[in-house]
C-alpha positions, -999 to +999 in steps of 0.1 A: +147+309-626+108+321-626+091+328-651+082+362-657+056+351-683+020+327-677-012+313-692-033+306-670-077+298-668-092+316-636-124+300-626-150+315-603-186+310-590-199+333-573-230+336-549-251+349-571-252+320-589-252+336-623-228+307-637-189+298-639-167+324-650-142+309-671-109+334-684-080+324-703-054+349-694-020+361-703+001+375-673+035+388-679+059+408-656+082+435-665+090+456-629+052+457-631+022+431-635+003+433-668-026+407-683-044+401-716-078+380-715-073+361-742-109+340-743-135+343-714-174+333-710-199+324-687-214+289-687-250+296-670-258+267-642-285+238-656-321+239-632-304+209-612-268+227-603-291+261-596-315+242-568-285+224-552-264+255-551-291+274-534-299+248-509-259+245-498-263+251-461-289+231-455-271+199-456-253+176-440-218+171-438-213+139-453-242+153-484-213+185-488-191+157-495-211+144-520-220+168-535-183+179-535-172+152-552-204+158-579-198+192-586-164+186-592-166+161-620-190+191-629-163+213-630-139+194-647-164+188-672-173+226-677-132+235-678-125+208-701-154+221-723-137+254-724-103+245-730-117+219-765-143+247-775-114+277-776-085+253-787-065+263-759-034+245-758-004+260-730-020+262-698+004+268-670-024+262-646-061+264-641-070+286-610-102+279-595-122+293-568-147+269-569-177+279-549-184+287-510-204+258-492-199+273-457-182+301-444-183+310-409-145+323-404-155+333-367-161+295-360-126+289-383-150+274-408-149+277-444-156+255-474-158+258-513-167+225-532-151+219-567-118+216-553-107+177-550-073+167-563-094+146-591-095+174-611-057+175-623-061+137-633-093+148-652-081+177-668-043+163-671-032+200-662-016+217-630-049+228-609-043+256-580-078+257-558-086+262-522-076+299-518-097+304-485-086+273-463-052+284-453-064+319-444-089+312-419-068+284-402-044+320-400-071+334-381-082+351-413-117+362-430-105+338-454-117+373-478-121+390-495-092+376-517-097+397-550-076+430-535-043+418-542-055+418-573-069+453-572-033+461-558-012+446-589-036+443-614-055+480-607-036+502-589-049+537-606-077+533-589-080+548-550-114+519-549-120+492-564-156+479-561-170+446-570-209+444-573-218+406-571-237+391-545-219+406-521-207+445-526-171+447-516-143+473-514-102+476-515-085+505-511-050+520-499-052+530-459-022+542-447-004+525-471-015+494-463-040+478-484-075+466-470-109+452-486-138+442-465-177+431-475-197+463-479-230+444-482-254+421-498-264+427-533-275+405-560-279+373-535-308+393-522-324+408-556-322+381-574-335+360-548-368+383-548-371+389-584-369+348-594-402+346-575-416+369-609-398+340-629-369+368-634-334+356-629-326+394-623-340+428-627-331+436-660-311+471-657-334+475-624-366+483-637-386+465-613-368+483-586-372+518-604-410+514-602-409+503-568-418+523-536-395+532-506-402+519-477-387+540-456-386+521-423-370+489-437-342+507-447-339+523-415-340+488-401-314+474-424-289+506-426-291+504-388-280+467-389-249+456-365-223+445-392-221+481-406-207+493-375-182+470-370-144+477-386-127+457-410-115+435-420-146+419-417-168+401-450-207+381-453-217+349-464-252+340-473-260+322-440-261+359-424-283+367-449-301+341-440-303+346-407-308+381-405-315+402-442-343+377-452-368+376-421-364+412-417-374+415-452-399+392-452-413+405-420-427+438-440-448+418-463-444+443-491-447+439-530-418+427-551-412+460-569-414+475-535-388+451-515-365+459-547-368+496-546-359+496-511-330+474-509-315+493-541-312+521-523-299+508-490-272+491-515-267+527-523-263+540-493-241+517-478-216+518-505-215+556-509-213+557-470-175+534-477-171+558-506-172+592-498-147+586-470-123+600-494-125+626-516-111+633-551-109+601-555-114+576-586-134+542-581-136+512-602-170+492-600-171+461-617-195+428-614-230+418-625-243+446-603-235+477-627-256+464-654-282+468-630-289+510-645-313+521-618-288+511-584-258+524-606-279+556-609-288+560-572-249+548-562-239+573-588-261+603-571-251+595-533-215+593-539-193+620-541-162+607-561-156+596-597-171+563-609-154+542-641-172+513-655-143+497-673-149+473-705-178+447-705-146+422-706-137+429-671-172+440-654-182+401-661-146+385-656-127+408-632-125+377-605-117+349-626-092+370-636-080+378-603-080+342-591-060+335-620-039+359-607-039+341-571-030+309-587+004+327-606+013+342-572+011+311-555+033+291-583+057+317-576+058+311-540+045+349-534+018+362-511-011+360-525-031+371-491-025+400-472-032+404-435-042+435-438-071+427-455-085+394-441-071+403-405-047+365-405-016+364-382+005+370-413+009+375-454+012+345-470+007+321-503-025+306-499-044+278-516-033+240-525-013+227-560-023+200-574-002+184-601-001+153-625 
């Protein structure tokens, strides 16, 4: 029989590199889904992770396995850290994202490190990882993989919007679901603000006192991914590629660069937004304690914005790929094709047991 009841700790690391999410969750189902974090915190990354981390797609592939195999004993460490500190003693499974290496879905490529099956010996516990793999062998974007989340977890909402390094969206088409990557976010203002010695504009004051530069955010609004159709999603080697050197190119001030790309933020999402109207949005993620590009997302869109508790704005995805990780243990899809354009629905990501 399955269980209708699970304790589970959703791990996550996102591109902006603020740290690992770590959430202790209880998920019970009764003709619908409902969860309790029970314990959750961010463990920031050491100077040694951060410059590795940032560096990812420079390397090799036999240094990604290397590293792979570092930063999962990192992992481990970090989990098991969390589990001793909050005395946390049923665990069902630990659900972990780990964090992108590569993703290049149009080249069937994708990779997140922190993932090797030496993490159930280490941690003596039932570890579900790899979400991404599966979806892009599918054909898939491989994400975003949060919506099924949004779906189960947050349906009274007509959008839910995450605010991380990436911007991205789900929502009910049709009555289908489907999510896609709005647009860069914190990956690029943080990376810009660190060179003040600023991890992050603190509730976007640099950025308020900032000019607009008008024709860089012509240049970027007018950029080729925000005319294509979903599904479709970013990774930082586009940003790479493209965002930075079109940036750079201006040679403008800090303050400046900020201002601007705030506002293209703004405009892009409020562009996704305001295709329907009456409708109610959740925005979560490290973006909406950024107060000045709330403000400015807040004046260009049309609809009706809820921040929900601090809880969830800072643990919404480990929570989610907790989530993933009880879907999967129940053998149900986890991944929708509607969303990551695959061949089909399916469970996605890899058990590993004792």
């Amino acid at each position: 029989m399955i269980k209708t009841e699970y304790n589970v700790i959703g791990v996550m690391s996102g591109t902006s590199l603020d740290g690992i999410d770590l959430a202790f969750i209880n998920f019970s189902f009764n003709e619908n889904w409902s969860f309790q974090i029970i314990k959750a915190e961010t463990v920031a990354y050491a100077e040694e992770w951060l410059g590795k981390l940032k560096t990812l797609i420079e390397h090799s592939k036999e240094e990604l396995k290397e590293l792979d195999t570092d930063y999962t004993l990192y992992l481990a460490e970090v989990i098991d850290n969390f589990i001793n500190r909050n005395n946390i003693l049923e665990i069902d499974a630990i659900c972990s994202h780990g964090h992108t290496a590569l993703h290049k879905p149009e080249n069937g490529l994708t990779y997140q490190i922190g993932n090797l099956p030496v993490l159930a010996k280490i941690l003596n516990q039932t570890i579900i990882c790899d979400f991404r793999v599966q979806d892009v062998e599918f054909g898939g974007q491989g994400a975003p993989l949060v919506p099924i989340g949004d779906k189960l977890l947050f349906s009274d909402y007509n959008y839910c919007v995450n605010l991380g390094g990436f911007a991205n969206v789900s929502t009910e088409i049709k009555g289908k679901r489907i999510a896609f990557d709005i647009c860069p976010v914190n990956i690029v203002l943080n990376k810009y603000i660190s060179t003040l010695g600023f991890a992050y504009d603190d509730k976007g004051a640099f950025a308020k006192e900032g000019a607009l530069n008008t024709n860089l955010l012509n240049e970027l609004n007018n950029l080729q991914f925000y005319k294509e159709t979903y599904p479709k999603s970013l990774g930082l080697e586009w940003v790479n590629e493209i965002i930075f050197p079109l940036i750079n190119s201006y040679n403008l001030s800090v303050k400046d660069v900020l201002r601007t790309f705030v506002e293209h933020v703004a405009i892009q999402i409020s562009n996704v937004l305001n295709i329907k109207q009456n409708a109610s949005v959740l925005i979560t993620g490290g973006g909406v304690f950024n107060l000045f590009l709330m403000s400015r997302i807040e004046d260009l869109c049309y609809n009706t914005i809820k921040i929900p508790s601090k809880e969830i704005i800072e643990f919404k995805e480990a929570l989610i790929f907790g989530f993933l990780g009880v879907l999967k243990l129940r053998g149900e899809s986890n991944c929708l094709s509607s969303i990551t354009g695959a061949k089909k629905d399916h469970s996605s990501g890899v058990i590993f047991q004792l």
